[in-house]
SEZA-65366 format. One record per residue (C-alpha): y, z, x; residue in three letters. Coordinates in steps of 0.05 Angstrom, whole numbers, plus 5000, padded with zeros to 4 digits. Each point is the difference from the previous one (the first is absolute). Example, Ala and Ser with C-alpha at 12.3 -4.5 7.8 and 13.67 -1.06 7.14 Angstrom:
491051565246ALA;506949875027SER;
***
This chain:
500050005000UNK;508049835023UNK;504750515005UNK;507549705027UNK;503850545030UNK;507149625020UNK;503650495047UNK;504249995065UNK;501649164991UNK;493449744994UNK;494150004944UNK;494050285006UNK;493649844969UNK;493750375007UNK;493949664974UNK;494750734996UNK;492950094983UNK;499349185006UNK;497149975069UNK;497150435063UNK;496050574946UNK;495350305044UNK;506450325043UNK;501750474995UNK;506349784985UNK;503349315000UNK;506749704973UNK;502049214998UNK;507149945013UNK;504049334980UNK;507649905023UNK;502649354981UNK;494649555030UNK;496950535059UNK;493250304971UNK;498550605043UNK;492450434981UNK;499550645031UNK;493650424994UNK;497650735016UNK;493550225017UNK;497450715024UNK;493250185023UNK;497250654975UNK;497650345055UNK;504850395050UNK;501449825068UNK;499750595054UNK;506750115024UNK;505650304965UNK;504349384992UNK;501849434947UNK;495049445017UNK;504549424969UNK;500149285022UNK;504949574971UNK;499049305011UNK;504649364979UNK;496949344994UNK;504949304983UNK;495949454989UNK;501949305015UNK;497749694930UNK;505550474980UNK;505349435022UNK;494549424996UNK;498249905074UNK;493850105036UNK;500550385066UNK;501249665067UNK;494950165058UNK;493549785017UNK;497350604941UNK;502249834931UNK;500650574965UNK;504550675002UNK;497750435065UNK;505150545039UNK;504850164973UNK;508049845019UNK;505350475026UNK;502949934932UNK;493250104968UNK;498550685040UNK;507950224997UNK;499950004924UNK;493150324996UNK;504050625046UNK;505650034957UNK;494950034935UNK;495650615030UNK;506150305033UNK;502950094922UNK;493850184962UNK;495750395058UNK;505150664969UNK;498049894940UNK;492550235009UNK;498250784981UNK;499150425056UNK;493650075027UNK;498249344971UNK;494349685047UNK;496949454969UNK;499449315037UNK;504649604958UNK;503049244999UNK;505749644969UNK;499949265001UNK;505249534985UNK;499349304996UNK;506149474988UNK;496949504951UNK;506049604988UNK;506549965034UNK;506649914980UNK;504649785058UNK;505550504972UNK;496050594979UNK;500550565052UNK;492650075013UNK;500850755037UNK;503450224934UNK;495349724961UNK;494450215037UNK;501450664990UNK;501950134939UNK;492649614986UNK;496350535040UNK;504150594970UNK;497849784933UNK;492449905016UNK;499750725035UNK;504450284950UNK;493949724950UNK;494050275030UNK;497250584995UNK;501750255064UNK;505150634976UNK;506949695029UNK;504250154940UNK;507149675026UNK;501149264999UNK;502949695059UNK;505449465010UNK;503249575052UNK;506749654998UNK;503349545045UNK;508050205016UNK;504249325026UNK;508050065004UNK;502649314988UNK;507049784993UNK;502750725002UNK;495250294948UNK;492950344994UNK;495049654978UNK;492750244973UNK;494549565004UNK;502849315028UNK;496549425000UNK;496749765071UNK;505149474999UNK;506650484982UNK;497150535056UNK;501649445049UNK;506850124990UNK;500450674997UNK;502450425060UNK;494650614986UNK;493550034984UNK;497450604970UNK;492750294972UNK;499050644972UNK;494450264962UNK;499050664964UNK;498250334932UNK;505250244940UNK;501850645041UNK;499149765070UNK;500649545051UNK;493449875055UNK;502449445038UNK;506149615025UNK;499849415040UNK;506549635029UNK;502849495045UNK;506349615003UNK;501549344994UNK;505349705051UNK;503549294968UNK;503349535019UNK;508749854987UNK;504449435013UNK;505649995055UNK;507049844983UNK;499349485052UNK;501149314996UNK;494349535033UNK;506149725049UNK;501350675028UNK;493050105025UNK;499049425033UNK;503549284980UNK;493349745029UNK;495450324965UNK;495349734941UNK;502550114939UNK;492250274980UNK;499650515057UNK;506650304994UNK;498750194928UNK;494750405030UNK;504950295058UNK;505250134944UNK;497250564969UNK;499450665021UNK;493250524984UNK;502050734970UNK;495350595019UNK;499850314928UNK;498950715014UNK;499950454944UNK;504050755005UNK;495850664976UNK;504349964946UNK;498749284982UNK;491950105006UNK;501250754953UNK;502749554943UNK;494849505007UNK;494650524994UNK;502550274948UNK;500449294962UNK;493649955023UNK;497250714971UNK;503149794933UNK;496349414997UNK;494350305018UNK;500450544947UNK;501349524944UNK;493849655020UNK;495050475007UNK;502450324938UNK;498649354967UNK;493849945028UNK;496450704976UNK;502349884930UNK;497149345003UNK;493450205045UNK;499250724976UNK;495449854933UNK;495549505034UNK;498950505058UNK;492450185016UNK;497850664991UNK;500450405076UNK;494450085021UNK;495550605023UNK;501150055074UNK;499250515059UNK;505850195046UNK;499450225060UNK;503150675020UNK;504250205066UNK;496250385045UNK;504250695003UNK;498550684994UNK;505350505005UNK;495350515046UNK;500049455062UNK;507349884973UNK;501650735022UNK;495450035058UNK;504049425032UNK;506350264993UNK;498050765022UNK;496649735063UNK;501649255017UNK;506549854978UNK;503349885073UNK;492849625029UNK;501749594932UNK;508449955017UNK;497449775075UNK;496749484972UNK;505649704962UNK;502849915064UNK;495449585021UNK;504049394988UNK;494849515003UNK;495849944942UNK;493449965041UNK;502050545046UNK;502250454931UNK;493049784967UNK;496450305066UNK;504150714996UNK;498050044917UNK;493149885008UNK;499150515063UNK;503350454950UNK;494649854945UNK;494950205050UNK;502850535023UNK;500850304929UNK;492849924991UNK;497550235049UNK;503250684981UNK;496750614966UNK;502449954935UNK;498549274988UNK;492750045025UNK;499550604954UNK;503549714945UNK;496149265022UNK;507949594990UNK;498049294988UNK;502349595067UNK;503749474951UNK;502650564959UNK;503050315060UNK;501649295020UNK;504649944937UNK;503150645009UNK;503049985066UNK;503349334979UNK;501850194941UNK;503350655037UNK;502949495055UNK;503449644937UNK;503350564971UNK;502350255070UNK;503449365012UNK;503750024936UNK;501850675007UNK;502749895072UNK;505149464971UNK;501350304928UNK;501450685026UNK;502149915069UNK;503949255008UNK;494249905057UNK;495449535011UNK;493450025033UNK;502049675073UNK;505750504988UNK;506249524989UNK;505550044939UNK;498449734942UNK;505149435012UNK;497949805068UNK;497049385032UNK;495550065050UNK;501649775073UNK;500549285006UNK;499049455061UNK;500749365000UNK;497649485049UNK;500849164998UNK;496949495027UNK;494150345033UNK;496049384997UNK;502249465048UNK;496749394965UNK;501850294937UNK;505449694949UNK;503150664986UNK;496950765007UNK;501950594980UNK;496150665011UNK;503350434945UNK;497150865012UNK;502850524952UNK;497350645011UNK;491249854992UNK;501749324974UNK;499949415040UNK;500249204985UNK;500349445042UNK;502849464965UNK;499749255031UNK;504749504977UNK;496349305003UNK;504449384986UNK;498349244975UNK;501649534955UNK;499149654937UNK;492349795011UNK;498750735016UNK;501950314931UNK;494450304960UNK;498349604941UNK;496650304936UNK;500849834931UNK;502550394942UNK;497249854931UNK;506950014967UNK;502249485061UNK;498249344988UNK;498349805067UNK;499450435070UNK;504650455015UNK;501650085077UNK;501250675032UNK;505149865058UNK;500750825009UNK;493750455010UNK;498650695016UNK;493350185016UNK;497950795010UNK;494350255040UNK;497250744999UNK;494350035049UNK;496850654987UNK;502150235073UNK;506250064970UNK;497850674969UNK;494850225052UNK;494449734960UNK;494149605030UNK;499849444937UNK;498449235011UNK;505849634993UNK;498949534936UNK;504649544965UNK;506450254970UNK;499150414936UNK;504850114938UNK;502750585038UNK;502249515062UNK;502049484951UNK;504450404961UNK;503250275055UNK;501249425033UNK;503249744935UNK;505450615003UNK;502649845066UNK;499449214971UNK;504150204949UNK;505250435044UNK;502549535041UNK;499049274980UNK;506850054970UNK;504150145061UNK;495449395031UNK;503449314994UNK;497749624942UNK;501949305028UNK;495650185068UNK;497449455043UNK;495050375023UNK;492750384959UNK;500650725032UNK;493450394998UNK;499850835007UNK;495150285021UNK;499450855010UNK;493650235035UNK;501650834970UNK;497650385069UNK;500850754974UNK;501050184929UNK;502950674977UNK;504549934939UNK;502149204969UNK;498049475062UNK;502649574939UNK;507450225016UNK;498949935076UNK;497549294979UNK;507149874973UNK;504250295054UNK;494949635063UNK;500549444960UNK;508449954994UNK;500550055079UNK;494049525016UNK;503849444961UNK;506550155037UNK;494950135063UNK;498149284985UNK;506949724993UNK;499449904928UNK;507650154968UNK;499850474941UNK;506450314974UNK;497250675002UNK;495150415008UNK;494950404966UNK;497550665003UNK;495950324956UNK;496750704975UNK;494550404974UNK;502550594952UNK;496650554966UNK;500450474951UNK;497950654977UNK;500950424938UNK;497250724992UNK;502050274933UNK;508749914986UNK;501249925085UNK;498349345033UNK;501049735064UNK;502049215033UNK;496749895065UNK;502149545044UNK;495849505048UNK;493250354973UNK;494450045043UNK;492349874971UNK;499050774982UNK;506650054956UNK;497949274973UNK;492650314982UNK;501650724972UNK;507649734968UNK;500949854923UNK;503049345019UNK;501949455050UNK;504449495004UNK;502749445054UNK;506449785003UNK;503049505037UNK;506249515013UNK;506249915041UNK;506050465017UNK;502249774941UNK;495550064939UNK;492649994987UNK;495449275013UNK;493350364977UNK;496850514971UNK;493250324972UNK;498150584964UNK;494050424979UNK;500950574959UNK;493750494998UNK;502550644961UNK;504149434934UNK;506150024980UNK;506050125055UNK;507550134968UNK;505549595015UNK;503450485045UNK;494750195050UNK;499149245000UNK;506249865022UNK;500550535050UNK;494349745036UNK;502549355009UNK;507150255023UNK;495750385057UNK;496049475005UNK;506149545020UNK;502850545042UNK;493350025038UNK;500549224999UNK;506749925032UNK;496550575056UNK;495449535020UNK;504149374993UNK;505250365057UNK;493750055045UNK;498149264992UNK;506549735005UNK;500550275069UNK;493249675017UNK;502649294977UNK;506550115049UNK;494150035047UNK;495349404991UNK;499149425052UNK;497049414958UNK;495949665038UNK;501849294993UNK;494949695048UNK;494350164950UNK;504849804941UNK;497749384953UNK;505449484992UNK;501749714925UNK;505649514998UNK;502749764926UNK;505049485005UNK;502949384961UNK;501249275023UNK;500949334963UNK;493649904956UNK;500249255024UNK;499450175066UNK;492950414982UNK;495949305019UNK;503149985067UNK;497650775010UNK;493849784974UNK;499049275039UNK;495149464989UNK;494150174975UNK;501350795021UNK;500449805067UNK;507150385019UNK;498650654951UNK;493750065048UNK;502649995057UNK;504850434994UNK;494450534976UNK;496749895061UNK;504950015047UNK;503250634977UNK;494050474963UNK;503250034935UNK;498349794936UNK;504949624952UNK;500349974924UNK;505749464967UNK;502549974934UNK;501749254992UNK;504650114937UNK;504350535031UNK;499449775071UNK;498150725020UNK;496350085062UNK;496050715015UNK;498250075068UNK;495050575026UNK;496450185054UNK;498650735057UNK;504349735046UNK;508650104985UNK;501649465057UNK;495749464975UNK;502650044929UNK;506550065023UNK;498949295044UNK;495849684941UNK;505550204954UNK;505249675053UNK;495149375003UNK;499449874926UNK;508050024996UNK;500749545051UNK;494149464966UNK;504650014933UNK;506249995043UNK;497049365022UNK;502149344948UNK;495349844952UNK;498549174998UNK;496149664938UNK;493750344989UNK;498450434945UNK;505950574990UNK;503549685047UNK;508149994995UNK;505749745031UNK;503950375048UNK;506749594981UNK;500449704943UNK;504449485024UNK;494449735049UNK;493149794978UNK;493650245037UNK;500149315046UNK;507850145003UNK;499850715032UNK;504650255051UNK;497749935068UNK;498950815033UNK;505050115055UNK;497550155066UNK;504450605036UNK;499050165077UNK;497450715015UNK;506150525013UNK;504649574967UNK;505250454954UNK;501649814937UNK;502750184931UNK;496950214936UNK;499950314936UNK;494750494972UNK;495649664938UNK;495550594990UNK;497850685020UNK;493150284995UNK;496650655038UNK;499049645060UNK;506149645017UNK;504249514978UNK;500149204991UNK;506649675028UNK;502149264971UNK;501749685065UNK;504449395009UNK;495549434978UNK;498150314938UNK;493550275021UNK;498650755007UNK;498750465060UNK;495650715007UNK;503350545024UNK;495050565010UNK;502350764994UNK;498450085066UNK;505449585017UNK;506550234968UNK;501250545041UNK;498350335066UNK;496650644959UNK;495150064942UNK;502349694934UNK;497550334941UNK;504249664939UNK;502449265020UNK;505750054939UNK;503050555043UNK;501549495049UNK;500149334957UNK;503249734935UNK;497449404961UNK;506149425014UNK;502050345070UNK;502149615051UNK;496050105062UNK;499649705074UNK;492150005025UNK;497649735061UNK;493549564996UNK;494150405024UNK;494849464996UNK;498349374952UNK;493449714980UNK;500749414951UNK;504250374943UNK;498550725028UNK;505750195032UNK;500350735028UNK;507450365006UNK;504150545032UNK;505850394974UNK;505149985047UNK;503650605016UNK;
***
């Protein structure tokens, strides 16, 4: 049976009962033409551990946009990044939801059936799975929504379409219940504004095509604490309307719960006081234990210690009983230590960052490196750069062809990291997801108009307390480390919280014991001037408005902290230039592409040959993209290629007059000048690595950067205008080549 539900811009239909019966719960979603089934199922016996065993997986399927999958296998096999991100963000907003002590192996599946290319498929996929769970008869009472916050054009907006969130500046997901929220995700969109500029004023020379792309200028949208409060709270309304919605709808057709066994903590208030009477500084010492392995040792001498005592042989303590205990006792000494005192467990304020060092460009044959360490953290991030046939391409199912990924951030967590002896295996959701966040934190400060694909990569080499924020900051300064120009740069970091009763407490920079035995933790991250990303996961609900804010106004106080520390390191960096790819963009007269190219390929080939680089044309714009490992030999292949189409272009194909008064068997004979000779001239044009001088004749002359004046030139148009009058002595000439000197 249908049920429409139309709330927060869109309808929703839910087709229940029709499909998937032997769930134990399932729900088919339809928004506009996007189908979406989710399913639960729950096996009935218990697993061991004390934990929810929930798997979440999301599935699209290609027959959802009528194509079969590429590849040599022809059906649906691992998953995508955008697959296995949305599965996160569906388990990180339900997972709550479960009754405590619940411990049944359970699985939520959601398959996209159909897709509609403007349907937000997260959103939808969501709210699908919310329903189905909320259906079952697994006891989660509270329905669960997600909605999409874009701000477009000045306003708000809830639930844009894919094709409206492409011009919004912000890009907000929250999910949470009528009362709460449980998770936020959020990342900023830089765009893109036009200059005041006239073409002329750039360059008179330039193609008209290319300067439109030269005449606009990217802004890095960051979003104020202030701006992102407002948008939560749009959010939270919409989320509450929702839900609401849905339980009145969903609440009659809801199974019965059913009968199930929870599993209790393991306490007991005698080892409780038999802790704190005679272990309570052996247990203190081992908070200090920074590390996590080296605090894991010190708790589980303790345990035997304990039983080896009289009392628990007499009174036979279990060893996981006592296990429980002492951890549970660590908790609540932690908590207390910060609640009561302002102090944390490695004995800094509650405010304070741990000690930071930064080095760059460790790695000689490296692009860029950065080896980011704060406090028992430490990332290496490597900056790798290439171009256009490097980008990652992957397809998208409400994209109707590839998509290519010309910015990547890949995030490794060997299990060394944490003093564990674990194989390493392929990247999980954890590594995904967190490779995402710093993804998401700084691809708007990175050029959007790049020559080049740029590939992160951070190998985490120590772990205590968000290698996800180190990620961000390694990865700012390895993309200035590898001379890649971004306006600012990015910092980002981990904060926690804990309540006890009406007190609570903001900690700053939290390390892995704060994030394990804290009620909440959230990353923030941006520039010294507002927030890029951010992600949150609320474990204790609903959070007011004010405690909110106040962590993210200590969160950008801690920000601007570290940003002071890294802005001292870039002062520092030597890019290393000799390692440096070379990508040269530039524009000459589409007619003059055939010469470039030569008969039969012949000229294009050589050049490739003779100076390692590789060479893509665009025959309607006349652009030519030049790149190659070597700066010198795409500066001279550059240089060649200008003087080829400098050359004048006879019959053939493309070919044009260079007078219009002559015709091809009428062209002015090339004047011959005798090596030394002085004469005068007037500048034509000015590129990066010199300038070309019309000499008397009418033909044109070189003159290299290297020879306009007796030191390094870094900017010709500080020396030269266009239309200046100049005297240049004749270097050397070869057939039209002619090589000049400035004289001084």
């Amino acid at each position: 049976m249908e049920y429409k539900i139309n709330v927060n811009n869109q309808e929703e239909i839910y087709d229940l009962g029709k499909v998937a019966k032997q769930a134990a719960g399932a729900a088919l979603l339809k928004i506009k033409n996007t189908v979406i089934l989710a399913t639960v199922a729950r096996d009935d016996n218990q697993v061991a551990e004390n934990f929810v065993p929930l798997t979440v997986q999301y599935v699209e399927k290609s027959y959802a946009v009528g194509k079969i999958p590429g590849g040599y296998i022809k059906r649906e096999t691992k998953p995508g990044d955008f697959e296995t991100l949305t599965s996160r963000i569906i388990d990180r907003s339900l997972r709550p939801l479960f009754p405590k002590g619940y411990a049944y192996p359970t699985q939520i599946t959601v398959f996209v059936l159909s897709c509609d290319p403007e349907v937000d498929l997260q959103v939808a996929a969501l709210n699908a799975a919310s329903a189905a769970l909320y259906l079952s008869d697994i006891p989660v009472n509270k329905a669960v929504s997600g909605v999409r916050i874009g701000y477009i054009d000045g306003h708000y907006v809830v639930n844009p379409s894919n094709l409206a969130l492409k011009k919004s500046t912000l890009d907000l997901y929250v999910a949470g219940t009528k009362e709460e929220l449980l998770m936020i995700e959020m990342r900023s969109i830089a765009s893109m504004e036009s200059m005041s500029l006239p073409i002329m004023a750039i360059d008179p020379m330039l193609d008209p095509t290319l300067a439109e792309s030269i005449m606009t200028k990217q802004t890095i949208n960051e979003f104020d604490e202030d701006a992102i409060l407002v948008a939560i709270d749009k959010a939270q309304s919409a989320i509450s309307e929702a839900t609401t919605a849905y339980e009145k709808t969903f609440a009659p057709l809801k199974k019965e719960d059913a009968t199930l066994d929870y599993k209790a903590d393991l306490v007991n208030d005698s080892i409780f006081a038999y802790i704190d009477e005679f272990y309570k500084e052996a247990v203190c010492n081992a908070i200090n234990q920074m590390a996590k392995s080296e605090r894991a040792s010190e708790l589980s001498k303790i345990v035997e210690t304990i039983l080896k005592d009289d009392v628990a042989v007499v009174e036979a303590w279990d060893k996981n009983l006592v296990d429980s205990v002492v951890n549970a006792y660590k908790k609540k000494i932690v908590r207390e230590m910060i609640i009561e005192k302002g102090v944390r467990a490695d004995g800094r304020k509650l405010n304070e960052v741990r000690p930071i060092s930064i080095e760059t460009n460790l790695l000689p044959l490296a692009h860029g490196s950065c080896l980011f360490t704060r406090g028992q953290t430490q990332a290496l991030v490597i900056a790798t750069l290439g171009n256009d046939k490097d980008a990652q391409m992957y397809d998208l199912l409400t994209e109707k062809s590839s998509v290519s990924d010309t910015f990547m951030v890949n995030y490794n967590f060997p299990g060394f990291s944490v003093g564990e002896a674990s194989p390493l295996r392929a990247p999980g959701r954890r590594e995904l997801g967190h490779g995402n966040l710093a993804r998401r934190a700084l691809e708007p400060v990175v050029d959007i108009n790049r020559l080049q694909t740029i590939r992160l990569v951070s190998e985490i080499l120590e772990s205590n307390g968000s290698s996800s924020m180190a990620t961000i900051c390694g990865g700012a300064l390895a993309l200035k480390a590898a001379g890649v120009e971004i306006e600012k740069l990015v910092a980002g970091i981990a904060m926690g919280l804990v309540f006890e009763g009406e007190k609570h407490a903001v900690l700053s920079d939290i390390m892995g014991l704060e994030d394990h035995d804290g009620d909440m933790d959230f990353k923030v991250a941006g520039t010294k001037d507002g927030i890029t990303a951010l992600q949150m996961d609320i474990k204790l609900g609903g959070i007011s408005p004010d405690v909110l804010k106040e962590a993210l106004y200590q969160a950008k106080e801690g920000r601007a902290h570290i940003l002071s520390i890294m802005e001292k390191a870039n002062e520092e960096i030597v890019v290393n230039n000799a390692v440096l790819p070379k990508l040269e963009l530039f524009s000459v007269d589409p007619s003059k592409i055939v010469d470039i190219i030569g008969q039969a390929g012949k000229t294009i080939k050589e050049i490739i040959e003779k100076f390692e680089v590789s060479i893509d044309l665009d025959r309607e714009k006349g652009e030519v993209k030049i790149a190659g490992e070597n700066k010198d030999k795409v500066d001279a292949a550059k240089e060649h290629i200008i003087q080829i189409t400098n050359k004048p272009s006879f019959g053939g194909r493309g070919g044009r007059e260079r007078d219009n008064k002559h015709s091809p068997r009428e062209s002015k004979p090339i004047p011959t000048f005798v090596q030394d000779e002085v004469v005068d001239g007037v500048v034509k044009r000015i590129v990066d690595f010199g300038a070309f001088i019309e000499l008397p004749g009418g033909i044109d002359g070189l003159l290299h950067v290297s020879k306009i004046a007796d030191h390094r030139v870094d900017k010709v148009s500080d020396y030269l205008t266009l239309e200046q009058k100049v005297r240049v002595k004749i270097l050397k000439q070869t057939g039209n080549k002619i090589e000049l000197e400035l004289m001084r």
